[in-house]
C-alpha positions in Angstrom: 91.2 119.4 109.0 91.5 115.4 109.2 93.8 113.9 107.3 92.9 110.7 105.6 95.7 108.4 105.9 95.7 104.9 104.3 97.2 102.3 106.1 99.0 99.6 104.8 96.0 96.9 105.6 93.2 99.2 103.8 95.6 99.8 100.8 96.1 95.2 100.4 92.2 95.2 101.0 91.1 97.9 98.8 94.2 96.4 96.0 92.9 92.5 96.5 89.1 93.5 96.1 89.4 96.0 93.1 91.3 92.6 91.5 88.5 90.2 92.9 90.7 87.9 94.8 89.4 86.2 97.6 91.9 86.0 100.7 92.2 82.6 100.4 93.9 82.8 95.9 95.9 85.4 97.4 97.5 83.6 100.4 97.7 80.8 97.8 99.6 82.7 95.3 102.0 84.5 98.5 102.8 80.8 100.0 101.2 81.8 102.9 98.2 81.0 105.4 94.7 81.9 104.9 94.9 83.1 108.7 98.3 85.0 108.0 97.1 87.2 106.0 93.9 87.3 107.3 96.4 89.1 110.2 97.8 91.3 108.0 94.3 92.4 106.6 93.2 93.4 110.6 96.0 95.3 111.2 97.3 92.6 113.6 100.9 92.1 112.0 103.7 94.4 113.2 105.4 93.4 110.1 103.0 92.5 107.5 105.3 90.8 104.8 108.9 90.2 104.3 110.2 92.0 100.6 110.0 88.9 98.8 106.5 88.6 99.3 106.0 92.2 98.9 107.8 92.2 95.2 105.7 88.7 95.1 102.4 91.2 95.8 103.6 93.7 93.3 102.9 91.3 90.3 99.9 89.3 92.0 97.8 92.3 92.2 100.0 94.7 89.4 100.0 97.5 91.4 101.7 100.6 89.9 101.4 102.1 93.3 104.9 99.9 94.6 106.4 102.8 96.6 103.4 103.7 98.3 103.0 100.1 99.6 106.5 99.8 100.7 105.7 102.7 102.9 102.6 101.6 103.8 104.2 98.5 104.7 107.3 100.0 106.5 110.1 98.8 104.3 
């Protein structure tokens, strides 16, 4: 049996697109670059966000799903 694991980069994806924000309003809402988190979208980011931007993140996209990103994410 395969197990379907989401990774921290599918769950942002899937989270920002469900909301319809573009990359761009949501690297403009974090304080951060277009390419950053661009990064973080292709998996390229050992560390994808610091906490504050993850709590930032949280309320951007209202995700009732908070624990599961902080895995997702590492933290």
């Amino acid at each position: 049996m395969v197990e379907n694991k989401l990774s921290f980069r599918e769950f942002l994806q899937n989270k920002r697109e469900s909301k319809r924000i573009t990359m761009r309003q949501l690297a403009e809402k974090l304080s951060i670059s277009a390419p950053f988190l661009i990064d973080v979208e292709k998996d390229r980011r050992n560390s994808p966000m610091d906490m504050e931007k993850l709590n930032l993140l949280k309320e951007i996209l209202e995700l009732d799903e908070y624990q599961l990103m902080l895995n997702l994410a590492g933290k």
